[in-house]
C-alpha positions in Angstrom: 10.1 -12.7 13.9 10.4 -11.0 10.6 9.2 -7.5 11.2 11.3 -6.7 14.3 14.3 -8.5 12.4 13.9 -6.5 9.2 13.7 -2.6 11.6 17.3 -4.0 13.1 18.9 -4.5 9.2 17.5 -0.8 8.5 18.6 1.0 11.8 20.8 3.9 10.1 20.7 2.8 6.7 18.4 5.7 5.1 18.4 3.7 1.7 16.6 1.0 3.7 14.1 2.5 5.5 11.4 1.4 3.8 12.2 -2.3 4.6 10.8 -1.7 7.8 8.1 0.7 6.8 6.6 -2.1 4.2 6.2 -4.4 7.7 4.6 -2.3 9.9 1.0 -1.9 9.2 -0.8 0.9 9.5 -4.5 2.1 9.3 -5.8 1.0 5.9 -8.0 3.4 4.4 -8.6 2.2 1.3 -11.7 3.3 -0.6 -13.4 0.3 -1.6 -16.7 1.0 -3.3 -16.8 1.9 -6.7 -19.5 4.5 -6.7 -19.4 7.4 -9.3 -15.9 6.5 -10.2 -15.5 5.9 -14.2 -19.2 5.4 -14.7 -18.9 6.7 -18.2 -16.8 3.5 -19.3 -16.8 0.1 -21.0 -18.1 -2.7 -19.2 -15.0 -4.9 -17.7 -14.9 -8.5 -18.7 -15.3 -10.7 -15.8 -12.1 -12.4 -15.1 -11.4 -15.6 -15.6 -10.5 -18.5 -13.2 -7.0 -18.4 -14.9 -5.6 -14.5 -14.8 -5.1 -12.9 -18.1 -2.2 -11.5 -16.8 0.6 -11.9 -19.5 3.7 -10.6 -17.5 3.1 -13.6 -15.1 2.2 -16.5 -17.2 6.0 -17.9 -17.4 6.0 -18.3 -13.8 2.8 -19.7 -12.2 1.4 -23.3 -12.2 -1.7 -24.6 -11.9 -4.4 -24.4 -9.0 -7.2 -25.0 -8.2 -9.6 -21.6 -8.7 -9.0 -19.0 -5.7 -6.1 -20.8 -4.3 -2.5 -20.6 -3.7 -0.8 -22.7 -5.8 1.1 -25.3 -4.2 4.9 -25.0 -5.2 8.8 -24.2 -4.3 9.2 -21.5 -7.1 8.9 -18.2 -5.0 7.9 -16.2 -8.3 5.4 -18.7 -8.8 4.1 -18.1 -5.2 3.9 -14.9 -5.6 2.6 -13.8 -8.1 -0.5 -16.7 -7.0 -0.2 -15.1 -3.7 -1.0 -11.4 -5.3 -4.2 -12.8 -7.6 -5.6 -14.6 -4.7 -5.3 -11.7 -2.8 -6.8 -9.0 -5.2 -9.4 -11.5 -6.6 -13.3 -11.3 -4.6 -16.7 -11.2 -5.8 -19.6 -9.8 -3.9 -22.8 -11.1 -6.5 -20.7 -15.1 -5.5 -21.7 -17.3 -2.8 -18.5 -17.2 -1.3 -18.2 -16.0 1.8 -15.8 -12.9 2.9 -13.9 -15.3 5.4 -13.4 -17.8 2.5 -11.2 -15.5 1.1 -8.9 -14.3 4.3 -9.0 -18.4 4.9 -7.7 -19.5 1.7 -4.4 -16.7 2.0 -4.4 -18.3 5.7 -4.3 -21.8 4.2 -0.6 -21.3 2.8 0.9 -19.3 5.9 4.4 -20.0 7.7 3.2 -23.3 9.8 5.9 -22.3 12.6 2.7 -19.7 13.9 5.2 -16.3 14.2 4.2 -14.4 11.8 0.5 -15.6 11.6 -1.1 -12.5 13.9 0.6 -10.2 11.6 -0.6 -11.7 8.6 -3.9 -11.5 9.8 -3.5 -8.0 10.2 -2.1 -7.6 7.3 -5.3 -9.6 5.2 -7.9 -6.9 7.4 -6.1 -4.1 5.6 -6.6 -5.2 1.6 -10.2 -7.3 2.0 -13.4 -5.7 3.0 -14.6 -5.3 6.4 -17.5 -7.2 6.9 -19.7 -4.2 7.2 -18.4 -2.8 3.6 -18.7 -5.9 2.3 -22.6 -5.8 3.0 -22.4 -2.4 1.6 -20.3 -3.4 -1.6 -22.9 -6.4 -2.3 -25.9 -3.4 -2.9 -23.5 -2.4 -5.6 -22.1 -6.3 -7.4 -18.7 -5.3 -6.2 -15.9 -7.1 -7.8 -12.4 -7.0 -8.3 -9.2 -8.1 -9.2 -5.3 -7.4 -10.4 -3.8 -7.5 -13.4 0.1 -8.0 -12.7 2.6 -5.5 -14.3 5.9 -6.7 -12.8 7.0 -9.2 -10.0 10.7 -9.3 -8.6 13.1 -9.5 -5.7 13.4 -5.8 -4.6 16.8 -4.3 -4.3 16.1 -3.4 -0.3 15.7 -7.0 0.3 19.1 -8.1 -1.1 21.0 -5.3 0.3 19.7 -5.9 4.2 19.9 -9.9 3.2 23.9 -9.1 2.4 24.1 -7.2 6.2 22.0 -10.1 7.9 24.1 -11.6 10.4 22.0 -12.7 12.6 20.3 -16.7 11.9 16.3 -15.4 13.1 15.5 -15.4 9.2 14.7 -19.1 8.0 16.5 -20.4 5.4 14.6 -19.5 2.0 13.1 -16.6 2.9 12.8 -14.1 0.4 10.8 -11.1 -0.5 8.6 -10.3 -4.1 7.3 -6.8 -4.6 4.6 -7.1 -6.6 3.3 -4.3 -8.7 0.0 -4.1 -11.2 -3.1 -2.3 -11.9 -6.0 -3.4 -9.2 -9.3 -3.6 -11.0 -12.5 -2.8 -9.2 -16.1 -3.4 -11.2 -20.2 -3.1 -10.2 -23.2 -1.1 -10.8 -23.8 2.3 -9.9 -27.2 3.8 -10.4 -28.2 1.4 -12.9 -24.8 2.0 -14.8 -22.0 -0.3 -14.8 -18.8 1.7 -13.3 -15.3 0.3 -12.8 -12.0 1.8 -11.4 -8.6 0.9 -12.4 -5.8 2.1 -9.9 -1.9 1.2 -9.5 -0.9 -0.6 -6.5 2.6 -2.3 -5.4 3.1 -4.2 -2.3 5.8 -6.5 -1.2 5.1 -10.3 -0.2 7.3 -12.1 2.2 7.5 -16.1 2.5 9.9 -18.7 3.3 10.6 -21.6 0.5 13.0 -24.3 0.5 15.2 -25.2 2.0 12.8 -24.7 5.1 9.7 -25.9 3.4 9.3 -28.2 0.9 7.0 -25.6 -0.7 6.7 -21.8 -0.2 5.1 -20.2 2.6 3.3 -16.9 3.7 4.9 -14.9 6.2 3.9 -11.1 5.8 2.1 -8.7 2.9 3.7 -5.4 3.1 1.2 -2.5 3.4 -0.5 -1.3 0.2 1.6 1.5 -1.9 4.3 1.2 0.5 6.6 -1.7 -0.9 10.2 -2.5 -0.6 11.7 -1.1 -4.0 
């Protein structure tokens, strides 16, 4: 499996500690209402079905609305991956478990990593009990994508691999952007804007014929 593989590469390598750091999950935390926060501002645009993310454009192809695209390029994965991820609207019909499903939908088929990834999903969506909450209040949000690349960590401990537990085509994107949040506070609309960076792990071709989701590092905690 990848996380236990990943703490080996880093064992007494300071530089790399974070490699195994970015896999093992903690307690999320993450304050996801929007109340009070920036109340005094603009109205946010609702996004669009297509991201207006400039940074990214070069590198994505199209999918359907709210899914994964369906390809070999790992940027290209990634960076869908990331939008996917960050993208959820409480005043929609969809349903919270639509959204863990459809990050589900494009995981590593093999079935090793998929309890991880699971836990990894309950730590960046809503609980079901804040989502309840967050409806009161038209929650939405999404990302706007800064910078995607292969982060140094990952090439260095892929250079000291030697052992074969690592498919072919597996590589890592940290991902880095400015996670938008939007709803109505008081009979105001309020948004927040906040940095994030994360890593994405997945597993391309040769392996696959198209790419695959094996782990999301945790929030703020990438490999760099």
């Amino acid at each position: 499996m990848l996380a236990p593989h990943l703490a080996n590469l880093t064992r007494n390598k300071t530089a790399l500690a974070a490699v195994a750091a970015a896999v093992t999950l903690g307690c999320a935390g993450t304050a996801l209402a929007i109340a009070g926060d920036g109340s005094d501002s603009a109205p946010q645009p609702r996004p669009s079905a297509v991201s207006r993310d400039t940074s990214a454009k070069s590198s994505t192809e199209v999918a359907p609305a709210g899914q994964v695209v369906d390809t070999s390029d790992p940027a290209a994965f990634a960076v869908s991956v990331a939008r996917v991820l960050f993208a959820w609207d409480t005043t929609e019909s969809t349903p919270l478990n639509e959204y863990t499903g459809r990050l589900l939908a494009v995981a590593d088929p093999s079935g090793e990593e998929s309890a991880g990834l699971a836990t990894d999903l309950t730590t960046y969506l809503p609980s079901p009990e804040s989502w309840e909450d967050l409806k009161t209040y038209e929650t939405r949000q999404w990302i706007d994508i800064t910078s995607y690349e292969v982060p140094r960590d990952w090439n260095s401990a892929q250079d000291n691999a030697k052992s074969p537990d690592i498919a072919a085509g597996t590589t890592a994107y940290t991902i880095t952007g400015l996670r938008r949040r939007s709803g109505i506070w008081q009979g105001e609309t309020a948004k927040t804007v906040d940095d994030v960076a994360f890593t994405i792990f997945m597993t391309c071709k040769p392996t696959y014929d198209t790419c695959r989701l094996l782990r999301i590092s945790q929030l703020n905690n990438p490999l760099r």
